[in-house]
N, C-alpha and C positions, 0 to 999 in steps of 0.2 A: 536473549530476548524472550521474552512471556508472551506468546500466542494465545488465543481461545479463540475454540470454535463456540458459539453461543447457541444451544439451542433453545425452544420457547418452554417457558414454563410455566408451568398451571400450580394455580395456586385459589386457597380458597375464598377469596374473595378480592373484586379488584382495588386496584390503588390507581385511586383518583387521576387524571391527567393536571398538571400542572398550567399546559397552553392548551389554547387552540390550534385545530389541525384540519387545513383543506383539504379539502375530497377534490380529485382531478379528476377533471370532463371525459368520460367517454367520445374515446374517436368514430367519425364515423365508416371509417373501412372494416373490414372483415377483421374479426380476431385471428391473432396472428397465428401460424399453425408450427406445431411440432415440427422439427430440421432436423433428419438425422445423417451424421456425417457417414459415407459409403466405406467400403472396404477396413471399416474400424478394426477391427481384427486381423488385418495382413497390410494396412499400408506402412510402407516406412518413407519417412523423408528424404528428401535429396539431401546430398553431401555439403560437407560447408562451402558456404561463398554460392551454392546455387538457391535459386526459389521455385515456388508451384504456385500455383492459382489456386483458393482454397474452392472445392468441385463443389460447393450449395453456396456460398455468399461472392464469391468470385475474388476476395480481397489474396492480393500477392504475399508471400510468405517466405521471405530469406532465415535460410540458416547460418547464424552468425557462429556459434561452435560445433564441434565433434570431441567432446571430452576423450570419447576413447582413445582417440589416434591424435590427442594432445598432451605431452610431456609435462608431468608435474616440476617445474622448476625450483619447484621449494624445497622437496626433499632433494631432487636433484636422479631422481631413478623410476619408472614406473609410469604411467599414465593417471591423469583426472581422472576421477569418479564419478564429478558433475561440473557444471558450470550452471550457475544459478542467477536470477537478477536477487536485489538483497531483501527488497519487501514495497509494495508497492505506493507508500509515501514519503519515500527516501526517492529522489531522483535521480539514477545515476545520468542521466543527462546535462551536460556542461550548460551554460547561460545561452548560449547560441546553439548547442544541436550540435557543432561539430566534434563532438566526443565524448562518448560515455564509458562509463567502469561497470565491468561484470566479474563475480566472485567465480574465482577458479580455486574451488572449496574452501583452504582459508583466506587466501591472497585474493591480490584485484588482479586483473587483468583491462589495458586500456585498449578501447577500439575506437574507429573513428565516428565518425557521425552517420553513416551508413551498414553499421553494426559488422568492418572487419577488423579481426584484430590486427593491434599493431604492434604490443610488447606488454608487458609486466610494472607495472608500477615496485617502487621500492616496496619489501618487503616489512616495512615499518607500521606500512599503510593496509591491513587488514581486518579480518571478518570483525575482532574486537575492538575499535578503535574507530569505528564509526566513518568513515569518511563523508562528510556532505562539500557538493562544489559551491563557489564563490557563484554569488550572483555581478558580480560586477567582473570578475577578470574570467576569461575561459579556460583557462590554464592555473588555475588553482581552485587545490582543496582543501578544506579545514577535516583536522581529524585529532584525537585524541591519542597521546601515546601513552604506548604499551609498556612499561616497565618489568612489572612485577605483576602476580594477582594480586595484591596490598597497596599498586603504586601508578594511580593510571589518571594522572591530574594535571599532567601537562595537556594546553589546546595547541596545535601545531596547526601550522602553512605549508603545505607541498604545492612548488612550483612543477608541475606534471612535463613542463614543454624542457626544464634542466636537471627534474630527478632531485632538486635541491631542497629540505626544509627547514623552517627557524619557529621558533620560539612564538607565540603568539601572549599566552595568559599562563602563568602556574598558581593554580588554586590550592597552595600549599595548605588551606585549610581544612581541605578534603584529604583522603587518601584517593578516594576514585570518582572521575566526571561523567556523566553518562545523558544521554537523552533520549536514552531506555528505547531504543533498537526502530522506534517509527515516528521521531519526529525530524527536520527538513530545518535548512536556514529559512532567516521570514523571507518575507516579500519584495523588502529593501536591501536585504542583502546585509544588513548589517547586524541584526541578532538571533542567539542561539537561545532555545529554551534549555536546560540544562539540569539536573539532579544532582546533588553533592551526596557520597556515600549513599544514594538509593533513598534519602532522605529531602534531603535540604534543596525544594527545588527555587531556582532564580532565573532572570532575563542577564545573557549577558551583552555587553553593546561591542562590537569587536572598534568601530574607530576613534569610540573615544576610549578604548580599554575600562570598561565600567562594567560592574558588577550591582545589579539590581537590588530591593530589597527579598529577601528571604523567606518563602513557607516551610515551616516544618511540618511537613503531611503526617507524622509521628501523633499531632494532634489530632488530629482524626481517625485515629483506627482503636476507635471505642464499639466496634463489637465483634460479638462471640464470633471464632472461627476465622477471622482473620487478624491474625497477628499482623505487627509492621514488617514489610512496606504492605500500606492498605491501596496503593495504588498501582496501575497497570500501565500506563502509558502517558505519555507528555505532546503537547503541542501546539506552536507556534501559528498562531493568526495570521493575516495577510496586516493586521493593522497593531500587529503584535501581543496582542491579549493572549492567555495562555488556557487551554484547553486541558484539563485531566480527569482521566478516564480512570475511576475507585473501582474497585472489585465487588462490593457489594451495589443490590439494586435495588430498586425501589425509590420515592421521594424522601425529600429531606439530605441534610448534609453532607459531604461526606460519603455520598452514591450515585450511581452513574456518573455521569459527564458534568464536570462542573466547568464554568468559564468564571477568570479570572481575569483581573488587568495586567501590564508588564510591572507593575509595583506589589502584583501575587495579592490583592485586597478583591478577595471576593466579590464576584456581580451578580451570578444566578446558576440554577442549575437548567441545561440545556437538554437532557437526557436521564428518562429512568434506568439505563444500563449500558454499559458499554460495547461496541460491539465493532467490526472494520469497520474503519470511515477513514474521514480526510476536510481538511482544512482547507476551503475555496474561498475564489467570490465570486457572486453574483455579476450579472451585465447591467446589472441596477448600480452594482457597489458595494451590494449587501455583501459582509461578510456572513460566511457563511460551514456548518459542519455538515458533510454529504455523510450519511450514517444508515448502518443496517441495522434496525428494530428487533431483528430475531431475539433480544433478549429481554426485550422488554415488556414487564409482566403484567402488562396490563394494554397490547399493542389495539392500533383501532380496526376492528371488524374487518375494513372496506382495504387494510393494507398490509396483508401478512407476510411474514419475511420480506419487508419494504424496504428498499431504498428511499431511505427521507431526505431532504436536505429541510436543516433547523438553523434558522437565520438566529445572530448571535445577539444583537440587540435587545431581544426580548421571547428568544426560544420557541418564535412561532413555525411551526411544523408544515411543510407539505409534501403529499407522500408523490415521489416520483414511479416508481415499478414496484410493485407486487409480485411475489417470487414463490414458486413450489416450495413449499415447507422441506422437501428432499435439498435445494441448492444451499451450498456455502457461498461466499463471495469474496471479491479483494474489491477496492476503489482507488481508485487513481484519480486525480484532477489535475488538467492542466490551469494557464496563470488565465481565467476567467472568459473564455470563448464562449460560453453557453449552454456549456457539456459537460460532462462527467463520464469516466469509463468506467464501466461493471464485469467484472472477470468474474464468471460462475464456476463452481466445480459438486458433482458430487460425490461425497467421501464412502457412498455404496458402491459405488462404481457399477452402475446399473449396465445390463445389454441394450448397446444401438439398436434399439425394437421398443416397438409401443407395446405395452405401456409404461413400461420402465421409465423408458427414455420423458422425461417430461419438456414441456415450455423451458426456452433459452440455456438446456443441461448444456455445463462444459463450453462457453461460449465464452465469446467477448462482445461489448456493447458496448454503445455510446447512447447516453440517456441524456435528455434534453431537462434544463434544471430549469424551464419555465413550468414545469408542471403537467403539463399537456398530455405525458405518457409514450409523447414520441420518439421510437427508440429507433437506433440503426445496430444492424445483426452484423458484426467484421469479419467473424470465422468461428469455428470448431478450434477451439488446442487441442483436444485430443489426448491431455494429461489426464493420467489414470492412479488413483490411489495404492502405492505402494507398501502403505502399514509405517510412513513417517513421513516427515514435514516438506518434504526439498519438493512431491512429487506438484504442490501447491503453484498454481501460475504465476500468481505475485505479479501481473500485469504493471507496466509500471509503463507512464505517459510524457511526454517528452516537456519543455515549460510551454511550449507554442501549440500544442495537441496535434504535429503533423506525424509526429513518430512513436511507437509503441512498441517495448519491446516484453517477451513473457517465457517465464519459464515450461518445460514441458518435456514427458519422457518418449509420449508419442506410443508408451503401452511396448517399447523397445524390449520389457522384462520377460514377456510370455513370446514373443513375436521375432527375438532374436539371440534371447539369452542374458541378455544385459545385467548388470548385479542391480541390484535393492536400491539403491540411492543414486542412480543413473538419473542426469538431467541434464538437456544442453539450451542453449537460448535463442529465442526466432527474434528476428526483425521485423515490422510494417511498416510502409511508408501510409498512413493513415487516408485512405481513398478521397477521394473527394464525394459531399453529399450526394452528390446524384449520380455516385459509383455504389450506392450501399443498399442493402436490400432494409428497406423498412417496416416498420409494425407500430399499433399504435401502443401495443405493452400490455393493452388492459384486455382481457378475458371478457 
């Protein structure tokens, strides 16, 4: 998978916006203040299967692994390293919540709906190969297998409750299927956005077995510095349009965020650059991209490192949260409640002390997508920059927005010795509104 961290870039002169973009109302309470989580430097979590109460937001916090003192199955000697959630627009939560998958480094490992583990998925079904669950059956997951590195174009069906898989599609015309590490099945449950050879991407429809028409993104990586593939990421609408995210920025073709129909015929571009986001809807209907602007070169005054959501119809813009130029972020959307989650981290990894520490560092949120700025603060993770990718929370939200689960080391490296790429996974049961400490967002 192709990660980037985006940061802003200056540039001599700006590029024009394409939409219009609302400026959200000032709340009228008190701007929200600085939270800094206590004993940062000495607390360690409780054991697996117990939880705490996080000590500034009050939200409950289970620990669903202990990689250390869990057996790596796959080699078959030795203990995990980590256990990670996969990335936070992939769901590993089933249609109903009663089970999700967490990567026990390469493999899955399946828990139930209240984040304990219960066993190992086949060993077919790993970190390469993508697993996304059925929206219609709870007990099955579509996943790509793994051949060969030349040979990865079978779509498979794992029945999870028999251990049993079959054959779904072979795109014998590819050598490898991919949908390039963060896209999700749609809405309906019935199709996958998909890339043949890193190339050729298409809609496919699983129950009428149909394969969409064809873009070759090959066509578009006409300028200097990026060679093919010129694109970064893929993803599936709630109304099946397809989303991709080009490596270069700026407007015009072929940059940032383009939306497409499920027949890959061009509609508009929704983004001067790419950055985390996520593919929702509205409580209007609107579909909708919840997107971070940190990269975009020409962002507006009033919304720096924002969280926008850009409705897809005509890529009109309103900026939800304003964000320290210091935070990175993950997004999560649940199936259209009115919300959106924001997992902050920062990759300095400042001291829990002002001034360091800024507005919502290291945090999880739930941001209100009417615009308002109304946010609810759920906890501190507490994950600290380790010098590579795993230490990342990758927050990731359940389909009905009551469960959340996020990866985290808890800073286990200096505090107990832990190696380098140490990571286990918490659970929430997502509070109820008027359990949650609120803020209006805006400064």
């Amino acid at each position: 998978m192709r990660k980037f961290r985006w940061q802003p870039i200056v540039l001599g002169c700006a590029v024009p916006l394409l939409w219009s973009v609302v400026v959200p109302a000032f709340g009228a309470t008190d701007p929200p203040a600085v939270l800094i989580p206590p004993d940062y430097n000495t607390f360690v979590p409780p054991g697996v299967g117990a939880s705490y109460a996080d000590p500034v937001f009050g939200t409950v916090i289970k620990r669903s692994s202990d990689a250390p003192n869990m057996p790596n199955n796959f080699t078959g000697s030795g203990m995990l390293a980590w256990v990670t959630t996969e990335y936070s627009t992939v769901n590993p939560f089933n249609r109903n919540g009663s089970r999700l998958i967490l990567q026990h480094q390469g493999y899955y490992g399946l828990y139930d709906g209240n984040g304990t583990y219960l066993q190992d998925l086949p060993f077919a079904v790993n970190a390469a190969t993508g697993p996304r669950w059925s929206r219609t059956d709870a007990n099955v997951l579509y996943y790509v297998k793994w051949v060969s590195p030349t040979s990865q174009n079978r779509l498979m069906r794992l029945d999870v409750s028999t251990g049993t898989s079959s054959l779904v599609h072979f795109f014998n015309e590819y050598a490898i299927i991919s949908g390039e590490g963060e896209s999700d099945i749609s809405r309906d449950g019935d199709h996958l956005v998909l890339a043949g050879d890193n190339r050729y991407v298409f809609v496919y429809e699983i129950s009428t077995d149909t394969k969409g028409p064809v873009l070759d993104t090959d066509l578009g990586c006409v300028y200097p510095g990026y060679p093919p593939p010129c694109f970064n990421n893929l993803y599936i609408a709630p109304n099946n349009s397809v989303a991709i995210g080009w490596l270069p920025a700026g407007a015009g073709r072929f940059k940032g965020v383009e939306l497409f129909g499920s027949d890959m015929v061009f509609q508009r571009q929704l983004t001067h650059a790419i950055g985390h986001q996520h593919l929702a809807r509205d409580t209007n209907g609107d579909d909708l991209l919840v997107w971070n602007n940190s990269g975009d070169p020409a962002p507006p005054i009033f919304c720096p490192n924002g969280i926008v959501k850009v409705r897809l119809s005509d890529a009109h813009q309103t900026c939800l949260l304003p964000l320290d130029w210091s935070l990175a972020v993950h997004i999560t959307a649940s199936d259209g409640n009115g919300w959106v989650f924001v997992e902050t981290y920062d990759p300095a990894d400042p001291p829990a002390s002002l001034p360091a520490w800024k507005l919502y560092t290291n945090e999880i949120l739930k941001v209100k997508l009417d615009g308002t700025g109304e946010t609810q603060r759920l906890l501190h993770h507490r994950s600290r920059q380790t010098a590579n990718y795993e230490y990342q929370p990758r927050a990731t939200v359940s389909r009905d927005g009551r469960k959340l689960v996020y990866t985290s080391n808890y800073g286990l490296q200096a505090i107990l010795g832990y190696p380098t790429w140490y990571t286990d996974v918490y659970f929430v049961a997502v509070p109820p509104i008027e359990d949650i400490i609120f803020s209006d967002g805006f400064e």
